[in-house]
C-alpha positions as semicolon CSV with decimal commas, in nm:
position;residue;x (nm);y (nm);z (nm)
1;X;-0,039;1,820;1,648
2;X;-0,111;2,194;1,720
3;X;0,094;2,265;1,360
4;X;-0,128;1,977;1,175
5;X;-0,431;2,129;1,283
6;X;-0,336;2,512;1,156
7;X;-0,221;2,339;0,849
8;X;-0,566;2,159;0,808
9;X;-0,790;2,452;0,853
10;X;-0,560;2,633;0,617
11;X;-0,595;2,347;0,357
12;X;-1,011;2,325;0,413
13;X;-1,068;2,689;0,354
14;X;-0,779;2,698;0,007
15;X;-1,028;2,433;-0,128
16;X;-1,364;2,611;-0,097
17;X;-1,525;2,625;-0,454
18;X;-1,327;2,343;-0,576
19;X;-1,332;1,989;-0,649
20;X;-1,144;1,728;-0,452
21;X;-1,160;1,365;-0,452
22;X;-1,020;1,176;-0,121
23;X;-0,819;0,892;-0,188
24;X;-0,764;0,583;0,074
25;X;-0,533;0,291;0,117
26;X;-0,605;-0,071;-0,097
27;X;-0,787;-0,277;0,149
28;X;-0,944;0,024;0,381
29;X;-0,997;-0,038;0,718
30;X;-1,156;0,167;0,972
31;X;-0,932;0,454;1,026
32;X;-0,897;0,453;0,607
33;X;-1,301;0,487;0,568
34;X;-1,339;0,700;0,904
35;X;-1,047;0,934;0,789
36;X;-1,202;1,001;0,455
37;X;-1,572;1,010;0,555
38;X;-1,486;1,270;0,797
39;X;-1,275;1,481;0,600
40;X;-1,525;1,453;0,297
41;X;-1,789;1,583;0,522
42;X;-1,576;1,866;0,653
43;X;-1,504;1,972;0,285
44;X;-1,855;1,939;0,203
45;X;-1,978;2,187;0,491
46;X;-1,676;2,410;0,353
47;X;-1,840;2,436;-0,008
48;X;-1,590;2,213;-0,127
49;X;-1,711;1,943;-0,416
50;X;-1,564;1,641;-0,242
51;X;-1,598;1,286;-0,322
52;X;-1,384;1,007;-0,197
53;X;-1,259;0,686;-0,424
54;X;-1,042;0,368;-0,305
55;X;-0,915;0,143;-0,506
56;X;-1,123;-0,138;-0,328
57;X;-1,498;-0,121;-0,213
58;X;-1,578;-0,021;0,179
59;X;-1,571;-0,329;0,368
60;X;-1,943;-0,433;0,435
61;X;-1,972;-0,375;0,863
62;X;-1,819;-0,029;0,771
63;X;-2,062;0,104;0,496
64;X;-2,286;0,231;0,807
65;X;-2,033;0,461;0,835
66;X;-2,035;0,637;0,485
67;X;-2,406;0,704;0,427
68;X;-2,460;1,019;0,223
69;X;-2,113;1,049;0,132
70;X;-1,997;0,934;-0,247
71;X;-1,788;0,656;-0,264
72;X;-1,626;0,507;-0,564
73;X;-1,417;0,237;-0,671
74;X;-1,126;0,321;-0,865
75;X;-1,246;0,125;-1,154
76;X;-1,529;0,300;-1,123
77;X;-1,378;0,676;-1,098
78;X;-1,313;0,875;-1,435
79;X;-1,098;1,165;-1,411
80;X;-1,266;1,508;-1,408
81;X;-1,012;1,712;-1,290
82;X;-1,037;1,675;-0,904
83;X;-0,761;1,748;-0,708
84;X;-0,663;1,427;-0,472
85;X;-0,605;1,394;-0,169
86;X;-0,458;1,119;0,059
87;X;-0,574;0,998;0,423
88;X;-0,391;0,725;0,600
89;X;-0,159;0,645;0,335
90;X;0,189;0,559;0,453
91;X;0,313;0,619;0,121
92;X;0,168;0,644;-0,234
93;X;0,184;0,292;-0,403
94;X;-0,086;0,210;-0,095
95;X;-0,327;0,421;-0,305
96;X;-0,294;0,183;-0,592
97;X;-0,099;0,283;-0,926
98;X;-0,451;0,234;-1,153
99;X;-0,610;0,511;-0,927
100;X;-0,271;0,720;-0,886
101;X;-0,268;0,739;-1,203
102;X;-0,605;0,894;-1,278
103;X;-0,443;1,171;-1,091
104;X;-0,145;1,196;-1,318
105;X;0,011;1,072;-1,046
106;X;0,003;1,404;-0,764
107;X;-0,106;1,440;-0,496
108;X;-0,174;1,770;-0,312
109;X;-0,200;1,646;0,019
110;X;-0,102;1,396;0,254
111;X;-0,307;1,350;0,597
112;X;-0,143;1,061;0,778
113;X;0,013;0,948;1,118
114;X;0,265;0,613;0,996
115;X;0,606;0,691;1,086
116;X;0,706;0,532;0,768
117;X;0,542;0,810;0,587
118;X;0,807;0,985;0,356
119;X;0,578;1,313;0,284
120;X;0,477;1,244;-0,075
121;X;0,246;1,503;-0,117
122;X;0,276;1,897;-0,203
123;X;0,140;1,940;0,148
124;X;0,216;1,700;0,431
125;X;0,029;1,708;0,736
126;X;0,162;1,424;0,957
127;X;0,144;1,363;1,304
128;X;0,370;1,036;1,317
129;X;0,287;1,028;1,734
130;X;-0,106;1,032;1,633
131;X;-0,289;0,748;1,752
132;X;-0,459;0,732;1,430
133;X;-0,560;0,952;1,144
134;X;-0,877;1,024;1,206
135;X;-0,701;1,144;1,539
136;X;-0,510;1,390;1,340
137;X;-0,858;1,508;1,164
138;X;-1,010;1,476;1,517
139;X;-0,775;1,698;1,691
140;X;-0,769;1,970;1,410
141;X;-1,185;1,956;1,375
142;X;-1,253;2,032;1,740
143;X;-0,944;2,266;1,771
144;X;-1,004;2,514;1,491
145;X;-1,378;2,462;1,455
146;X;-1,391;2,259;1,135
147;X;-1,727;2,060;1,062
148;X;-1,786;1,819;1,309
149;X;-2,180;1,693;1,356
150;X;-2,338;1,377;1,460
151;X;-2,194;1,147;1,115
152;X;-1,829;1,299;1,134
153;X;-1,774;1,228;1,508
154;X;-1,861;0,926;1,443
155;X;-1,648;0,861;1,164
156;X;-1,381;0,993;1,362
157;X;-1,408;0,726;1,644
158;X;-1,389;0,474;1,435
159;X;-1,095;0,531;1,311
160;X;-0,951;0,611;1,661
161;X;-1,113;0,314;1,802
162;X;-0,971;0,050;1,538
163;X;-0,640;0,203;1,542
164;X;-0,608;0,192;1,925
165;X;-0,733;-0,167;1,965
166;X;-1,069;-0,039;2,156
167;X;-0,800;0,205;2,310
168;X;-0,568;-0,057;2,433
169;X;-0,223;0,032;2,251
170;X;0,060;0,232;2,414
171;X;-0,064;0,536;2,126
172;X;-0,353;0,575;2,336
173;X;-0,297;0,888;2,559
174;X;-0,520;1,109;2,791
175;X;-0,501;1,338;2,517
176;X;-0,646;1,074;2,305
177;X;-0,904;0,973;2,548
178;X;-0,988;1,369;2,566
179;X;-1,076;1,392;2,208
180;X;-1,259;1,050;2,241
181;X;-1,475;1,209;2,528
182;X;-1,597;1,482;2,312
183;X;-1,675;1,280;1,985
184;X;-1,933;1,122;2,196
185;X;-2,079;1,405;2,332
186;X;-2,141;1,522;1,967
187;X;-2,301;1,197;1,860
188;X;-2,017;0,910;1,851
189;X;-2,173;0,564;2,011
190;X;-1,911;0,315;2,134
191;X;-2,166;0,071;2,221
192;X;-2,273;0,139;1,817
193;X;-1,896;0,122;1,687
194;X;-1,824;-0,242;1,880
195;X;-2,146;-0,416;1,772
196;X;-2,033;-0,309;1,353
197;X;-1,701;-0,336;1,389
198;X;-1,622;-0,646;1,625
199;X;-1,974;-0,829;1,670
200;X;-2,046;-0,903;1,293
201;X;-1,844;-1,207;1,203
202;X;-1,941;-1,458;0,971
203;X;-1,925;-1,825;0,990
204;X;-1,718;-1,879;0,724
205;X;-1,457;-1,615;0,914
206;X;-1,469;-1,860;1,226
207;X;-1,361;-2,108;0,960
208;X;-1,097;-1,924;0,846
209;X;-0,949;-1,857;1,226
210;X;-0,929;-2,239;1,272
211;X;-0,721;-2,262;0,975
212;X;-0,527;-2,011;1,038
213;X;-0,453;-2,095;1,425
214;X;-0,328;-2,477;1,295
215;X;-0,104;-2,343;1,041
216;X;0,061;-2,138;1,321
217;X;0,441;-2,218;1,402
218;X;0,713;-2,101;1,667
219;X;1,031;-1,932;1,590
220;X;1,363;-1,823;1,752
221;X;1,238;-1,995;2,115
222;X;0,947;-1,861;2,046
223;X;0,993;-1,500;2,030
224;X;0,877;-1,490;1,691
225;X;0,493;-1,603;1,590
226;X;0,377;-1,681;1,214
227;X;0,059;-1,819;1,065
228;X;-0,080;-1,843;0,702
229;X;-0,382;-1,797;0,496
230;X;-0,385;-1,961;0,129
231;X;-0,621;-1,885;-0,134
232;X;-0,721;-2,213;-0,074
233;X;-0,859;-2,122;0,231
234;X;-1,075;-1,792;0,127
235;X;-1,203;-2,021;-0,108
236;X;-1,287;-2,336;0,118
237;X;-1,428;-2,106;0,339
238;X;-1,628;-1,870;0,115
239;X;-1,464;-1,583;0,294
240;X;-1,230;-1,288;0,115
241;X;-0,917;-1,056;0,239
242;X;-1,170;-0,848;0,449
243;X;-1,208;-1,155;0,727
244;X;-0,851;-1,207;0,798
245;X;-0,863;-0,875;0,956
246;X;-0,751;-0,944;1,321
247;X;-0,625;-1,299;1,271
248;X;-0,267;-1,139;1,369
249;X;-0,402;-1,040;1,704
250;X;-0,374;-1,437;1,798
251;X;-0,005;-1,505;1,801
252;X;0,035;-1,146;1,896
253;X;-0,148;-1,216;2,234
254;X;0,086;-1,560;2,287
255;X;0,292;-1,496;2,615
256;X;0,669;-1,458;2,487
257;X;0,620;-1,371;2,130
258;X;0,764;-1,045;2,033
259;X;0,669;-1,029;1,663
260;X;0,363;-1,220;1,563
261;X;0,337;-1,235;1,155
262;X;0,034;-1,325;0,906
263;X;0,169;-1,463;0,590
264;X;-0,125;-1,433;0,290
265;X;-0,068;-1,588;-0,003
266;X;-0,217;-1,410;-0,305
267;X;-0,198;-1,495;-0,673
268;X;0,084;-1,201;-0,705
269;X;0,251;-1,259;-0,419
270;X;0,284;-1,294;-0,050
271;X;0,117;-1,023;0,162
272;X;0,219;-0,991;0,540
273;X;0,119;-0,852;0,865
274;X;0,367;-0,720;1,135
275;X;0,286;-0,677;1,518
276;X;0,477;-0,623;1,821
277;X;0,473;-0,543;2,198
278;X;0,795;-0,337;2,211
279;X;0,883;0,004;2,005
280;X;1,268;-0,109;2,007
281;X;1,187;-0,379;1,750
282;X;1,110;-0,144;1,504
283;X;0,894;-0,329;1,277
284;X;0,804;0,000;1,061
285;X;1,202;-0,076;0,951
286;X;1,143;-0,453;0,937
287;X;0,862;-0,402;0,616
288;X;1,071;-0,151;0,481
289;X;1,313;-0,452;0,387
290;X;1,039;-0,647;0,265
291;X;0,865;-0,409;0,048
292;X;0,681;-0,273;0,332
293;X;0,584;-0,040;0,557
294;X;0,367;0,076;0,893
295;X;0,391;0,171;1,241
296;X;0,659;0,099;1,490
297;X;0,414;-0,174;1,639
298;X;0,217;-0,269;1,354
299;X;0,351;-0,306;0,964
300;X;0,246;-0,425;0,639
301;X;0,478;-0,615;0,369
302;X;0,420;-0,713;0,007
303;X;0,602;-0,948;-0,187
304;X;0,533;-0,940;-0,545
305;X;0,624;-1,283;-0,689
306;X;0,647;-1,500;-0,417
307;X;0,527;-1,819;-0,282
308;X;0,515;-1,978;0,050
309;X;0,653;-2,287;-0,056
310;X;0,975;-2,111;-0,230
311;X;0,994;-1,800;-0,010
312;X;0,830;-1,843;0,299
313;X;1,185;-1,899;0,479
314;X;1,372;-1,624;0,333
315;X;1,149;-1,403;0,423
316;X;1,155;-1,539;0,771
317;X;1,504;-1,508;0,756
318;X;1,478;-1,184;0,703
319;X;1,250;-1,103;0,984
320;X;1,489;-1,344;1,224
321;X;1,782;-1,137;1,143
322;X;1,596;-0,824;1,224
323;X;1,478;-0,939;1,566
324;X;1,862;-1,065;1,662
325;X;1,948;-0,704;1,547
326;X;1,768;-0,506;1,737
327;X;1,751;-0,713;1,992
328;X;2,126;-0,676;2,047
329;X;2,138;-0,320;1,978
């Protein structure tokens, strides 16, 4: 962490006078938007023309969050010669290939904490221990007296605080709670941060939890947790992707089940979620053999081309022969 930080402060002051656009993951979430508010805001108070662009829009209970900052969607991005760079990325296909390419496909730097992350970028600054990006931004910020006022602390507990599950995942450390502590003395509100980020679901996203809790089944005794969301449903109940953020949590929090999964079935392909209770299991490995990627606890898969009627038991094959593997190793 203390080499991260050096090598962000040397990367904020390289950029002064220059133009920089701050790329995040399809789909941000709230360690994607608080990592590149932040940094854009750092840059910014460096003299640095930064802007940031995702391939999606920010979700809605997060826009709070990105006030006087420029965001753009990739569609609606034209190059202009900005150098990009990449927060919370685990690798660079999560950027998009439409907006990658705008970029001629480089990236200068890479500011991430996934331990799937195979350093992609000319300059890699990745703390694969971090409890979150923003906790990588955090920790260099405060440490080498970067840019940090009222809007960026904030930014940079909500990425911490999504990331740590309100600060209830084995990442969190004192350390962690340390940089936490002084983020709210320079303006972060965790009363503020829980009402956006957990207190503003819709109806139609309690509709989409009751569909997704019956189509939940039990696998290997019960070790292993899955659960689906169709098209069909988003449309039924006039939600989108955004709302099945979470949804995993329930057959994660089912006593006995070491891997819970979310199975989303889009019109390209089947999308998954990965989480876990115990590091052993590896599931940053497990998406790796479905087109994936992540955490050690929490992973991501995408499976161009498939269907749940044709493929939904391969791939739980797959993840099956994974668990008996490391569970016997």
């Amino acid at each position: 962490m203390q080499l991260a930080g050096t090598a962000l402060k040397e990367l904020v002051t390289s950029l002064r006078g220059q133009k920089v656009a701050v790329l995040g993951h399809m789909r941000p979430d709230g360690d994607c938007i608080g990592s590149q508010s932040a940094l854009c805001r750092i840059l910014l108070a460096e003299g640095v023309d930064a802007i940031c662009v995702n391939r999606d829009r920010v979700p809605t209970n997060l826009t709070s969050y990105t006030q006087g900052i420029k965001f753009l969607t990739a569609d609606q991005y034209t190059a202009d010669g900005r150098q990009a760079i990449a927060v919370d990325c685990a690798d660079a296909t999560r950027i998009g290939t439409e907006l990658l390419s705008k970029f001629n496909n480089q990236i200068l730097a890479n500011i991430d904490h996934h331990s799937s992350n195979p350093d992609y970028a000319k300059i890699n600054i990745v703390v694969k221990e971090a409890a979150a990006t923003c906790h990588v931004l955090a920790h260099g910020a405060l440490k080498h007296g970067l840019h940090c006022d009222e809007a960026t602390a904030k930014s940079l507990h909500l990425g911490i605080i999504t990331d740590t599950g309100r600060f209830c995942y084995a990442s969190v450390t004192a350390g962690v709670l340390e940089i936490a502590a002084e983020l709210i003395k320079r303006g972060a509100k965790p009363e503020e941060a829980n009402f956006y980020i957990f207190e503003q679901e819709s109806r139609g996203k309690l509709e989409l939890t009751k569909r997704f809790l019956n189509s939940i089944l039990f696998h290997e005794n019960g070790k292993i947790c899955s659960g689906e969301i169709t098209q069909a449903d988003y449309s039924a109940t006039g939600t989108t992707k955004e709302d099945k953020e979470g949804l995993v949590e329930f057959p994660r929090s089912v006593v006995g089940v070491d891997i819970a999964v979310l199975f989303e079935e889009g019109k390209d392909g089947i999308r998954g979620s990965l989480r876990g209770r115990d590091p052993k299991l590896r599931l940053d490995l497990l998406a790796a053999k479905l087109n994936g990627g992540g955490h050690i606890l929490a992973a991501g898969f995408n499976m161009i081309g498939c269907t749940l009627q044709n493929d939904r038991q391969r791939i739980l094959d797959i993840i099956i022969a994974h668990y008996r593997e490391q569970t016997r190793a």
